[in-house]
C-alpha positions as CSV (number, residue, x, y, z in Angstrom):
1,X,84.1,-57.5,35.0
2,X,86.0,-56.1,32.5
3,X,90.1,-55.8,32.3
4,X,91.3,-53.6,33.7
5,X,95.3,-51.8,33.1
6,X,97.5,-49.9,35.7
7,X,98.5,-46.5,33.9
8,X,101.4,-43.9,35.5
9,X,99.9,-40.4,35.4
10,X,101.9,-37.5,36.1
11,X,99.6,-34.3,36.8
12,X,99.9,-31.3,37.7
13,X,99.5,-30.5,40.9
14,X,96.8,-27.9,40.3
15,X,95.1,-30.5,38.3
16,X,95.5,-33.3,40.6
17,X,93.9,-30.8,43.1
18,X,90.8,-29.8,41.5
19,X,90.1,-33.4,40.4
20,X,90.1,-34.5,44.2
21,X,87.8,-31.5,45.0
22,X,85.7,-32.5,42.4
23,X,85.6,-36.4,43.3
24,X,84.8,-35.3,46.0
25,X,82.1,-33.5,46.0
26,X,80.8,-36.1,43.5
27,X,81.6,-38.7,46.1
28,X,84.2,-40.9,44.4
29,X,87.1,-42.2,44.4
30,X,90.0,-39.9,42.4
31,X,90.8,-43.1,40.5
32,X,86.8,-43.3,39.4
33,X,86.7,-39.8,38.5
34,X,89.5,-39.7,36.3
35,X,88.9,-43.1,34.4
36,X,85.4,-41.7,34.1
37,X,86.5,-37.9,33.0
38,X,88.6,-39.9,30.1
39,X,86.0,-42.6,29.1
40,X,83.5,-39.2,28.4
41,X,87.1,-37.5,26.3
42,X,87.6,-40.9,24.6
43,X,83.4,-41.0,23.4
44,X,83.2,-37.0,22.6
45,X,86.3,-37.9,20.3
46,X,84.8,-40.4,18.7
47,X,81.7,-39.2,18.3
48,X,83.0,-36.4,16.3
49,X,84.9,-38.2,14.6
50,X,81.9,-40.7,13.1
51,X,80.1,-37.6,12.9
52,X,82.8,-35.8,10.5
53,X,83.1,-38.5,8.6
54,X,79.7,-39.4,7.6
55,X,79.3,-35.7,7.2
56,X,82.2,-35.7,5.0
57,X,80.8,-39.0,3.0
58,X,83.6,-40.8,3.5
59,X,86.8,-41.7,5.4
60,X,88.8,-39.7,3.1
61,X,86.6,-36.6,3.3
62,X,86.4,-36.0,-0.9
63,X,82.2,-36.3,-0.1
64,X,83.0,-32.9,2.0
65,X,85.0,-31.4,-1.0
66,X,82.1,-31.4,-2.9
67,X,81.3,-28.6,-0.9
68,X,84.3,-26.6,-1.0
69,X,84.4,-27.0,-4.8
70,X,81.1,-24.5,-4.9
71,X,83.1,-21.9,-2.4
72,X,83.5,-18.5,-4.2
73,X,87.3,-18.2,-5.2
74,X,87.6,-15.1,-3.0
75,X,90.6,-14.0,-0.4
76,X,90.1,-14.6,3.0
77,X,88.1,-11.3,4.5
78,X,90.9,-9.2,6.8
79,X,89.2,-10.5,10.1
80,X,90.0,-14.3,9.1
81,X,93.7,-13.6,7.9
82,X,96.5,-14.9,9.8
83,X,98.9,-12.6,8.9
């Protein structure tokens, strides 16, 4: 088995509330459901993240500004302003 850590969470109660409906309904403990709902946040992060960076062809992302270097040197259009 693998080691395991005690960790204090503070949620809120409308959190805490539809994560014991929802272990629940899935038949598991609330302590189960939440390690599992953050093991899936902690492999979707990271998965991006590998996938970004190979995308970007490196860790520093100057394979990515290759791209950006061919934009058009054009203003933003007025929908994509943040003014």
């Amino acid at each position: 088995m693998k080691a395991k850590s005690k960790y204090p969470l503070l949620l809120p109660d409308s959190v805490k509330q539809a994560a014991q409906r929802l272990a629940k309904q899935d038949g598991v403990s609330l302590n189960q459901f939440i390690a599992v709902a953050v093991a899936e946040k902690v492999g979707a992060l990271e998965a991006a993240d590998a996938f970004f960076r190979k995308r970007a062809g490196n860790a520093t992302g100057k394979g990515l500004l290759r791209y950006l270097d061919r934009a058009a040197d054009e203003p933003p259009a007025p929908a994509d302003r943040l003014d």
